[in-house]
N, C-alpha and C positions, 0 to 999 in steps of 0.2 A: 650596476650589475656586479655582484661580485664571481670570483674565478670558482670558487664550489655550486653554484648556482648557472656555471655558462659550461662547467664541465657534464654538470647531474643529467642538464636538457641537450646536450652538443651528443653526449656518449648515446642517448636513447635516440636521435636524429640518426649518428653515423652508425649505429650498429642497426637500424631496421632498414639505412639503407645497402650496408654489405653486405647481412645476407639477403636479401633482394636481387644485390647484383651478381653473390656468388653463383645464386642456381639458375641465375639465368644465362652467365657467363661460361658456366659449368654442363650446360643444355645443349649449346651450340658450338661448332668451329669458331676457330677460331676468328679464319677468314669471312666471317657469317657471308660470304657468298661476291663479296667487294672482291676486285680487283686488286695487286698488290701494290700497285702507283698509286691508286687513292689510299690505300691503307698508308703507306707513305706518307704522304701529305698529309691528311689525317692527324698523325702522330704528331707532327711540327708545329698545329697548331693547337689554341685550346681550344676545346669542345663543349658547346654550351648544355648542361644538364638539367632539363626543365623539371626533371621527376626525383632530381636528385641522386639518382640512381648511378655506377660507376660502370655499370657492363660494359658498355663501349669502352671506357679506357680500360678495365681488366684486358680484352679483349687484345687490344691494341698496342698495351706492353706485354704479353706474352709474344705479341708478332713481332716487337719491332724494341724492346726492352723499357720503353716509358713513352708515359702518355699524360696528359693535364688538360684541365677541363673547372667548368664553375659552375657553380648552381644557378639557374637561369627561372624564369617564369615561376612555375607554383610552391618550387623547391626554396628560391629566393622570396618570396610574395611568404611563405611557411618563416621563413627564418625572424622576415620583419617583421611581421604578425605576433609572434612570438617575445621579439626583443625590442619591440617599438623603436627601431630603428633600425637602416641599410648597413646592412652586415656583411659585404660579399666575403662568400665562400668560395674556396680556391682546393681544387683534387686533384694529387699527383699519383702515377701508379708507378713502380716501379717494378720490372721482373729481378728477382731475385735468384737465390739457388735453387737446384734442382731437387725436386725431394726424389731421395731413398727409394729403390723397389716401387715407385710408379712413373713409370714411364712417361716421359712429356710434363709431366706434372712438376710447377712452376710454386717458389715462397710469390707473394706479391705484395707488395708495402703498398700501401692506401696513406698517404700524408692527407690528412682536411687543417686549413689553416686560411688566416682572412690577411688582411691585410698589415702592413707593418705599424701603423699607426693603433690600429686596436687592438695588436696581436699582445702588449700586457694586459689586457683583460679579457680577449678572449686565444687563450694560448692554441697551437697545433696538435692535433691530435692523431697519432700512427697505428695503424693496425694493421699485423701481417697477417694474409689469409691463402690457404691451399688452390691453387687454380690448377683444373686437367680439362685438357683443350677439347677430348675428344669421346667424353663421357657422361652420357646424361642422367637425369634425375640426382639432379646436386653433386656429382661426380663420386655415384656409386657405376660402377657397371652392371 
């Protein structure tokens, strides 16, 4: 597998699942209605993502400033399928700075990155995107 070839299918993977997770992340509180002790705890650990999907860690670094999590069931079961071979995938979120004239409104770095052994051929990939905790329909008002 070469790295133009893990980038071309990785970039169409992680961008149909950011914005997936932005508007849904974008939809609801933040708190989506959990407690802040398990939000907490939550955070500390990583969180298995069967849909591939990041909402929950967006979600969870805007609460608590980073969150980590892996691709789990159909999201993993997609990757191998794919790469005929166990690829685990690894998501970090991170809250970053506060954007300008919208209030609440959070940068958030999405790192997707696998493991250090295949991480030369299949490298990390970062993408920062607009998170507003308290705005729905994709975080229009």
């Amino acid at each position: 597998m070469n790295i133009n070839n893990w980038l071309a299918a990785s970039a169409g993977i992680v961008s149909g699942m950011v914005f997936t997770g932005m508007a849904l992340a974008a939809s609801l509180p933040y708190t989506g209605g959990i407690a802040l002790e398990k939000t907490e705890a939550l955070a500390r650990t990583s969180i298995p993502l069967p849909d591939g999907k990041p909402d929950a860690l967006l979600a969870l670094a805007m609460r608590h400033g980073s969150a980590k999590g892996y691709f789990s069931g159909r999201a993993a079961a997609a990757i191998k399928q794919k790469f005929r071979q166990d690829i685990p995938i690894f998501v970090e979120a991170v809250r970053m700075e506060e954007i300008k004239n919208k209030p609440a409104c959070n940068r958030v770095r999405l790192t997707f990155h696998t493991s250090p052994a295949l991480s030369q051929t299949f490298p990390s990939e970062i993408m920062d995107i607009e998170a507003c905790p308290n705005r729905k329909n994709g975080g229009k008002k």
